[in-house]
C-alpha positions in Angstrom: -21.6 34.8 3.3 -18.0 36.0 3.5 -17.1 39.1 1.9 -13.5 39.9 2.8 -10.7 38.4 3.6 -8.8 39.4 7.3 -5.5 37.7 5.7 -4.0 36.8 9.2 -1.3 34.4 9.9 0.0 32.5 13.0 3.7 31.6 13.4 4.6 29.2 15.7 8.3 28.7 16.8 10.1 27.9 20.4 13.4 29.3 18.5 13.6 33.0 19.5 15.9 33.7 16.8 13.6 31.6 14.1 10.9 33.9 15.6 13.1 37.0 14.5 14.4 36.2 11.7 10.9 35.4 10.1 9.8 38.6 11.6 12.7 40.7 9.7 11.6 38.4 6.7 8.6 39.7 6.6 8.9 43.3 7.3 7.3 44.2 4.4 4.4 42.4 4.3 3.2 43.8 7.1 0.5 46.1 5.6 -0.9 43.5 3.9 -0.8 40.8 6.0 -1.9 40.3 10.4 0.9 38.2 11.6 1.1 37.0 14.8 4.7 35.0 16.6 4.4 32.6 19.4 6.6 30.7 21.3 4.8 27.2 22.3 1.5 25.6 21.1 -0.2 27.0 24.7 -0.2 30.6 24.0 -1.0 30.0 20.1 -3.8 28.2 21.7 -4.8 31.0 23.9 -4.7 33.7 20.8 -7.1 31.9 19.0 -9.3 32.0 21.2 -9.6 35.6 20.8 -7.7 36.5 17.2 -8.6 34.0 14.7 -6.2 33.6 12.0 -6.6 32.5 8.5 -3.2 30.2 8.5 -0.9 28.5 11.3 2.8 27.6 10.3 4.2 25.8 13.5 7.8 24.0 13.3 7.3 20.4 14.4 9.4 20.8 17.4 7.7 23.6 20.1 7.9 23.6 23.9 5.2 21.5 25.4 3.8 20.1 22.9 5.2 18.7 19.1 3.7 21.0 16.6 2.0 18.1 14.6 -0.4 17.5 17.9 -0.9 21.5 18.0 -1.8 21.1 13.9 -4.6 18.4 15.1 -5.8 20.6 18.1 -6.3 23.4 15.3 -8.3 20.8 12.7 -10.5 19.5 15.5 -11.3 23.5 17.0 -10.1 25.7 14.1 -10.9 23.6 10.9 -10.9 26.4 8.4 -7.7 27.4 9.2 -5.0 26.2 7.0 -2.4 24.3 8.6 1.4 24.5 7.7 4.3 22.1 9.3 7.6 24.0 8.8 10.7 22.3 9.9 14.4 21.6 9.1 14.5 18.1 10.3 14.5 15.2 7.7 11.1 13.5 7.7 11.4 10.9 4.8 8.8 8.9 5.8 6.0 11.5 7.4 4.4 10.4 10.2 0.8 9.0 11.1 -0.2 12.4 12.9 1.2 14.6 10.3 -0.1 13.0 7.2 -3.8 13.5 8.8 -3.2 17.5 10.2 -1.1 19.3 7.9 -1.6 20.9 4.6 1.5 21.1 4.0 5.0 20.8 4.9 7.4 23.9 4.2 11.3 22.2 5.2 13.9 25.0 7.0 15.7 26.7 5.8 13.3 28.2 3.4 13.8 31.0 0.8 11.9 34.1 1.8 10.6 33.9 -1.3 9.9 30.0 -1.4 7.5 31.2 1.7 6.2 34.6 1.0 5.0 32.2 -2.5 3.3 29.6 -0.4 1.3 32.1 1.7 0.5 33.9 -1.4 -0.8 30.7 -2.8 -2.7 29.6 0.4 -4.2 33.1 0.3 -5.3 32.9 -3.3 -6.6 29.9 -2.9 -9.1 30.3 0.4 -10.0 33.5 -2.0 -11.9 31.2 -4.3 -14.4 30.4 -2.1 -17.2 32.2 -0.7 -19.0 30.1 1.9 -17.6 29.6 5.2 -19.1 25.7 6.2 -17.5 24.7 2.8 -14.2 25.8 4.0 -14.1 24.5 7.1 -15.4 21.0 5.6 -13.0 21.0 3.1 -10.0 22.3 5.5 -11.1 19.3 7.7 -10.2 16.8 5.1 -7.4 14.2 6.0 -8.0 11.5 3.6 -9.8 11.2 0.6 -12.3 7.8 0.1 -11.8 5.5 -2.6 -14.6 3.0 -3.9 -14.6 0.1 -2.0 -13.2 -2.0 -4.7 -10.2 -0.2 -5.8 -9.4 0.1 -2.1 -9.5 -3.5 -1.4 -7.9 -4.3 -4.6 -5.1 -1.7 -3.3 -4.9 -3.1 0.8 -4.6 -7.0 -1.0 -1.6 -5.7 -3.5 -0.1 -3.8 -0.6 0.3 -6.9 1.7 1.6 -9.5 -1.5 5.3 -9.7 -1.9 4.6 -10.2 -5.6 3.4 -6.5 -5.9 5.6 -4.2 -8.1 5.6 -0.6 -7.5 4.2 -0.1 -11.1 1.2 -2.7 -9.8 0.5 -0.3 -7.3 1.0 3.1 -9.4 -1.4 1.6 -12.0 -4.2 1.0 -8.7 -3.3 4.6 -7.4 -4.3 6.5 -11.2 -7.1 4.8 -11.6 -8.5 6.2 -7.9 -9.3 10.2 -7.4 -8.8 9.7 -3.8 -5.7 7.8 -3.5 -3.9 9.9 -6.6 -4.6 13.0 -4.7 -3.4 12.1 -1.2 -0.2 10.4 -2.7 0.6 13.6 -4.8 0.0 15.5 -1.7 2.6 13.7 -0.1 5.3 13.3 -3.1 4.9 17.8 -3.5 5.3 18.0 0.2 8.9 19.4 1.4 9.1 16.1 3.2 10.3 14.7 -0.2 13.2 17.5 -0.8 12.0 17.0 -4.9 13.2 19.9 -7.3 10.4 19.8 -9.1 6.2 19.2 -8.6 5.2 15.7 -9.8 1.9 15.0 -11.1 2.1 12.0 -12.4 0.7 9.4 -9.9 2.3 6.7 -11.1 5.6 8.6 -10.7 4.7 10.0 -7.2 4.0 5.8 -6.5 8.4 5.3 -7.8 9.5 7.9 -5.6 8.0 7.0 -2.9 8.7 3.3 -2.8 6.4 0.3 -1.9 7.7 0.5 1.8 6.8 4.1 1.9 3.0 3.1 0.5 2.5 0.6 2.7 3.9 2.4 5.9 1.3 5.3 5.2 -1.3 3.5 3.8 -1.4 0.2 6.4 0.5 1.7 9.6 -1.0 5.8 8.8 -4.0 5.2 6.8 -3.9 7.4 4.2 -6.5 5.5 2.1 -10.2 5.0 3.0 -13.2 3.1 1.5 -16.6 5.0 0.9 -19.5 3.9 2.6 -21.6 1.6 -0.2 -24.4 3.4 0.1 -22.9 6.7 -1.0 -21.6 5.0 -3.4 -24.9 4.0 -4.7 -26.7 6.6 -3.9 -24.4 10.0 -5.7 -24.0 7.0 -8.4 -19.9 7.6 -7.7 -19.4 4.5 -9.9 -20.3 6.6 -12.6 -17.9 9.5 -11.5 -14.8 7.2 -11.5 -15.7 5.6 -15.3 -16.1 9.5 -16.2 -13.1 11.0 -14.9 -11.1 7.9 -16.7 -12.6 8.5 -20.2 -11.8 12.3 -20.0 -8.4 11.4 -18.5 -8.1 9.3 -22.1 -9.3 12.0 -24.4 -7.5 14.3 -22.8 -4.4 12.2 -23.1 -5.3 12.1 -26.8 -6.1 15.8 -27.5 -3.0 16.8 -25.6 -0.8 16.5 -28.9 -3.4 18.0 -31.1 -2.7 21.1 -29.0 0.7 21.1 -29.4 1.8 19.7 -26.1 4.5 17.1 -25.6 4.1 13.7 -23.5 5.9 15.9 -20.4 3.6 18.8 -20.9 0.2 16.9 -20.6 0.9 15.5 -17.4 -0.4 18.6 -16.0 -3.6 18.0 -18.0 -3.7 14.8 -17.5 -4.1 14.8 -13.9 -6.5 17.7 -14.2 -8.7 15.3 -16.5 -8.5 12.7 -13.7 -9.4 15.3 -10.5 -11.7 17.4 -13.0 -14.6 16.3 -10.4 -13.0 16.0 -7.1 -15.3 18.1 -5.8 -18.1 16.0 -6.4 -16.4 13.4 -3.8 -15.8 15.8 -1.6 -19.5 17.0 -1.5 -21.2 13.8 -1.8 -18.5 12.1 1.0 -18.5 14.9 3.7 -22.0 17.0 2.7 -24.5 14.1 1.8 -27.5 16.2 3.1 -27.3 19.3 1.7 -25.5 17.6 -1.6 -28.7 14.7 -1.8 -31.2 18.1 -2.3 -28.6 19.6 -4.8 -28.0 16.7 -6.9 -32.0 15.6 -6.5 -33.3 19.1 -7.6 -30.9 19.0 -10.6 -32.1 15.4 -11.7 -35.4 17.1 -11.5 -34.7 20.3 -13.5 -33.0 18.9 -15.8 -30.5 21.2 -15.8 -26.5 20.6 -15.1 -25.5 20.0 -11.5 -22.6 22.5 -11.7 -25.5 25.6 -12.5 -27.5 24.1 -9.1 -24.2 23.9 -7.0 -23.4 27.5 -7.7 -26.8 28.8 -6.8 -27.1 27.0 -3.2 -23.3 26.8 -2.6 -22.2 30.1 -4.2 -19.2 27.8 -5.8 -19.4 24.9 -7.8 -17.0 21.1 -8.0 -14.7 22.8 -10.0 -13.9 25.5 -7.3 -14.6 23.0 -4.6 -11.8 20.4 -5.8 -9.2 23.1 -6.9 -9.5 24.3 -3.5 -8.8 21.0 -1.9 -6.0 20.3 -4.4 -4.3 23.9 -3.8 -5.2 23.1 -0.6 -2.6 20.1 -0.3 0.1 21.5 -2.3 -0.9 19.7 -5.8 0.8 21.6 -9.0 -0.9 24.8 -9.9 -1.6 24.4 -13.1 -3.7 21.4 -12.5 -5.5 23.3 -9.7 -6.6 26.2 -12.4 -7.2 23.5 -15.0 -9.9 21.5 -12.3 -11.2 25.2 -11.2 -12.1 26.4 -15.0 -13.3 23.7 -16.9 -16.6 24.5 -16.5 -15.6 28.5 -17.5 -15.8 29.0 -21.5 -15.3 32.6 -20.7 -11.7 32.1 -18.3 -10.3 29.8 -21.8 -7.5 30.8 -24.0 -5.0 29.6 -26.5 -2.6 31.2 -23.9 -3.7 28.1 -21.2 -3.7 25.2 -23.7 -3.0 22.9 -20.8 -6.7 24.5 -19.2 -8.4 24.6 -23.0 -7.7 20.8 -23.5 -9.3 19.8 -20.0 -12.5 21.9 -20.7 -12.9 20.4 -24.3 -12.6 16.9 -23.4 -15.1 17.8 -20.8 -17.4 19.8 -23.1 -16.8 16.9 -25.8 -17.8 13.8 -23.8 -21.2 15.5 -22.4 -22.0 16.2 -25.9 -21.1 12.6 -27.2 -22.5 10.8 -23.8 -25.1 13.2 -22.2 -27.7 13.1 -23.7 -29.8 14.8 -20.7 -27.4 17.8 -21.2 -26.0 18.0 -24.5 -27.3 21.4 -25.2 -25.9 23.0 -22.5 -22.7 21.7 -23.9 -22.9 23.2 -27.2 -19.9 23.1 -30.1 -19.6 26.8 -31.0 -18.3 27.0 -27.5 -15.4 25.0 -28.9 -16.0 26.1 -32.1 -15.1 30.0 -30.6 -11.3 29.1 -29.0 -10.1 27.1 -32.4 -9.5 27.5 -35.9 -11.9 25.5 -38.2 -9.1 23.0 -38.7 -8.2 22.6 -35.0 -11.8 22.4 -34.0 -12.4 19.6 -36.8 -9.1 17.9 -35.8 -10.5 17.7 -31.7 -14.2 17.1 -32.4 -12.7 14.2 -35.0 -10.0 12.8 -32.5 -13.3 12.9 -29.8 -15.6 11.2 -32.3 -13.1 8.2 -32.8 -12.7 8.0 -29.1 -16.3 7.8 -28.1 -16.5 5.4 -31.3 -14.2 3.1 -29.6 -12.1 3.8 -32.5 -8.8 5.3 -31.4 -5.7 3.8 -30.8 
């Protein structure tokens, strides 16, 4: 396993003077960080071959070769490496080869601190995880699958001329796959946004119908899973749970104190809480099919069996992806601890709601489980009236009961 961290970063630019400016950016960062400037994709090519580096940011535009085609030459050879697009041309509608091969997309001319933050972030993130195949399989990722019906249901809406945009935002929230990629996409620079969405339904408005269907039809953003992993890692069952804690979270979120803007964040965490889960059961079926077997057997939660073969569990897993492709933080912490009584506080309401809802429906629904999922956890973060205002707003929602 991987114990440090080399922190090394490739820049990629045929503009000498973009080249020296981000060098004099960066000065100071270069005790702490292995940076590397090239001028065309062939000699960032020929580096890696002997220097691996941790992250690439190329500008679309290099001699020789368009930097989105060297970003697909580094998923195919280099797939742990993170891959950047940085650019200062407008790219409202991204393209088929750039939605597939970058991470993200950084638009020129960035503020040194708008950059030294996303490195930071990249950095934190590959810091979460602790097993090299993982990263690379994750890093990999272009698209996320979708159950087979909601992706039919979303291709048949797409190519109706009777299809509103909030038809298709309604298909997209109700889909881990197809929210994630489109809120990758609406976060990304490409947008020019002031502000992270992460709402899918509002990342579906901004974007437009055309936009959808361009990427979706002409790039392919959305996939279908194969039937038989759907039936086999019983993902049906992963898509009805991630809704229900979506919905209590929705309706804890004001017991806590937060407004309707404030539990987007939340919200979306609820509805990505197991990401990982798709991620391991879509692109790791053989090492995931022991896991989940041998935790059906034990009895005991599949989280506690992921951590002791993987050495990181879902939560990790999907916060990793969804740091990965730019998603808000917040959610990405919120995903990564709702497993983690000890990382909760009053101070991270918008992480403390997505863990109770969490901890609430396995003790309402799992029976299988419900010990491991016990109330004094709760029971320890609230008040006596908070905890009996939650546990009573979960009761009426399990009961069918809320409005």
């Amino acid at each position: 396993m991987k114990t440090t961290e080399s922190k090394a970063i490739l820049f990629v630019d045929s503009d000498s003077n973009q080249l020296n400016s981000l060098k004099r950016t960066l000065h100071d960062y270069k005790d702490r960080w292995q940076m590397h400037f090239m001028k065309n994709a062939q000699q960032a090519l020929e580096m890696m071959q002997q220097v691996p580096v941790d992250i690439v940011v190329s500008e679309t535009q290099l001699d020789g070769m368009p930097g989105s085609e060297l970003l697909k030459l580094f998923q195919l050879h280099y797939p742990s490496t993170t891959r950047l697009l940085f650019s200062g041309q407008a790219l409202r509608t991204p393209a088929q080869e750039v939605v597939h091969h970058a991470h993200q997309f950084i638009a020129k001319p960035c503020a040194t601190e708008i950059l030294i933050a996303n490195l930071e972030r990249v950095f934190h993130m590959r810091s979460l995880l602790n097993n090299p195949p993982l990263e690379e399989l994750i890093s990999s990722l272009g698209t996320l699958p979708s159950l087979p019906g909601a992706y039919q249901q979303m291709i048949t809406a797409l190519q109706s001329d009777a299809t509103s945009v909030a038809d298709i935002g309604r298909i997209v929230a109700q889909d881990i796959g197809m929210s994630t990629k489109v809120l990758q996409m609406v976060n990304s620079a490409f947008f020019g946004l002031p502000q992270q969405i992460a709402s899918p339904e509002h990342a579906v408005s901004l974007l437009g119908i055309e936009t959808v269907t361009n990427l979706a039809l002409s790039a392919g953003i959305f996939t279908q899973l194969d039937e038989s992993v759907v039936e086999e890692f019983q993902l049906e069952a992963l898509w009805q749970h991630s809704l229900v804690i979506t919905g209590l979270v929705r309706r804890l979120a004001p017991a806590a104190g937060l407004n309707r803007q404030q539990s987007e964040i939340p919200v979306l965490a609820g509805l990505l809480h197991d990401l990982g889960k798709l991620v391991l059961a879509a692109k790791d079926t053989g090492e995931y099919r022991r896991i989940v077997h041998q935790a059906e057997h034990d009895g005991t939660p599949l989280y506690e069996v992921e951590a002791e073969s993987l050495w990181c569990s879902h939560a990790t897993i999907g916060a990793y992806l969804m740091g990965l492709w730019g998603l808000p933080f917040p959610a990405v912490e919120a995903v990564a601890l709702h497993h983690s009584h000890e990382r909760q506080t009053l101070e991270r309401v918008d992480c403390l709601v997505v863990y109770a809802a969490n901890l609430l429906a396995h003790r309402f629904t799992d029976e299988m489980h419900r010990s491991y999922y016990g109330a004094e956890r709760l029971q320890a973060l609230l008040s006596p009236t908070e905890f009996e205002r939650w546990t009573g707003i979960a009761e009426e929602y399990f009961d069918g009961k809320a409005a």
